[in-house]
DOSEMI-266224 format. One line per 10 residues: number of its first residue (from 1); their letters; for each residue y, z, x of C-alpha. Coordinates in Angstrom, 1 decimal. Each point is the difference from the previous one (the first is absolute). Layout:
BEGIN
NUM> a> Y/Z/X | ...
This chain:
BEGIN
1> xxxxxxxxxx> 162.0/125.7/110.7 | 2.2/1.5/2.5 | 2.0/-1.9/2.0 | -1.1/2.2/3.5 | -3.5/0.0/-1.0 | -0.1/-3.8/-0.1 | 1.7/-0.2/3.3 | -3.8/0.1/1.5 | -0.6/-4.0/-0.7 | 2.9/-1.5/1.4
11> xxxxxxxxxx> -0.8/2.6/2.8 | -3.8/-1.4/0.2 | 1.4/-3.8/-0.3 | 2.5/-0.3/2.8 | -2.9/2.4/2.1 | -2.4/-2.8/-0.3 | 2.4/-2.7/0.3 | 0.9/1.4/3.0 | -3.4/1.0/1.5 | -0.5/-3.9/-0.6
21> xxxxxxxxxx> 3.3/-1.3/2.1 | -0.5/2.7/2.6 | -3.9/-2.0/0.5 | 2.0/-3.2/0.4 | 0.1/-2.0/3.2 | 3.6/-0.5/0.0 | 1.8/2.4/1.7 | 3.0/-0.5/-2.8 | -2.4/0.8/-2.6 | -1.4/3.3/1.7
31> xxxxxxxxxx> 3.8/1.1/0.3 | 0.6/-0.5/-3.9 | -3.2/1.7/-0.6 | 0.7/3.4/1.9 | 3.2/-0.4/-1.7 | -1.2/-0.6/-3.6 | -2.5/3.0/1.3 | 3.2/2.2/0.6 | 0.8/-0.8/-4.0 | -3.2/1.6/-0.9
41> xxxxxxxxxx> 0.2/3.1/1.6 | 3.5/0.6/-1.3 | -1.7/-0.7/-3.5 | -3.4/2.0/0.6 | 2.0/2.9/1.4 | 2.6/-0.4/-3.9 | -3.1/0.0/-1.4 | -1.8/2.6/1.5 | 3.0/2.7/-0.3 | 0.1/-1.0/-3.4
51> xxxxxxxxxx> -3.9/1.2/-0.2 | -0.1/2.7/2.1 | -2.2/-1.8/2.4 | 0.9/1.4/3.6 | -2.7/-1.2/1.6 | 0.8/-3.8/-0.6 | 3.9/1.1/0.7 | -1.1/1.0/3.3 | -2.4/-3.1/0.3 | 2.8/-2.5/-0.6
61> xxxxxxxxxx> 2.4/1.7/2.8 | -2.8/0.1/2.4 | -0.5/-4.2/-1.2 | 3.7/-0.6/0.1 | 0.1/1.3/3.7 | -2.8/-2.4/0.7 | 1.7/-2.4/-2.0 | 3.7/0.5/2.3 | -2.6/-0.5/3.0 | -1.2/-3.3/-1.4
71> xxxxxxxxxx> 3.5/-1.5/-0.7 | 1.3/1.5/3.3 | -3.0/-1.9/2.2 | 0.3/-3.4/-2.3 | 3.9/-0.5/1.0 | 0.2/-2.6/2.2 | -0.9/0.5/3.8 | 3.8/-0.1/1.5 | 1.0/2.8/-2.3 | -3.1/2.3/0.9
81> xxxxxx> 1.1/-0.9/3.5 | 3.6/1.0/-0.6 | -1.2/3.2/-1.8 | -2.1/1.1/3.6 | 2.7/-0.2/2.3 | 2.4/1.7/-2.7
């Protein structure tokens, strides 16, 4: 098996273990998740060059923006603040 083509499970793995952390309560946990969520796109977007799948490519840029947004508004409120006046 190649090595690229099986870098779609670990991608899948880490998607749903983050989809799971980013439904948690705890605001710690949602951070780690859009993080861990971060990992997958970089894998998804390995895997799909390797395949030739532009679609997903595009798919996981568009995610990983939302994904940036989701860290960026789960920081802690004094360094939003901080961020507005900058």
């Amino acid at each position: 098996m190649d090595v690229l083509n099986f870098l779609q499970w670990p991608a899948m793995v880490i998607s749903v273990l983050a989809a799971w952390l980013v439904a948690a309560q705890s605001k710690r946990r949602r951070q780690h998740g859009f993080w861990w969520f971060l990992a997958s796109n970089v894998l998804w977007i390995i895997w799909g060059w390797h395949d030739r799948a532009w679609a997903l490519i595009v798919l996981q840029v568009a995610l990983a923006a939302l994904n940036i947004r989701g860290v960026r508004k789960n920081e802690p409120a004094a360094t939003n603040a901080e961020r507005r006046t900058a």
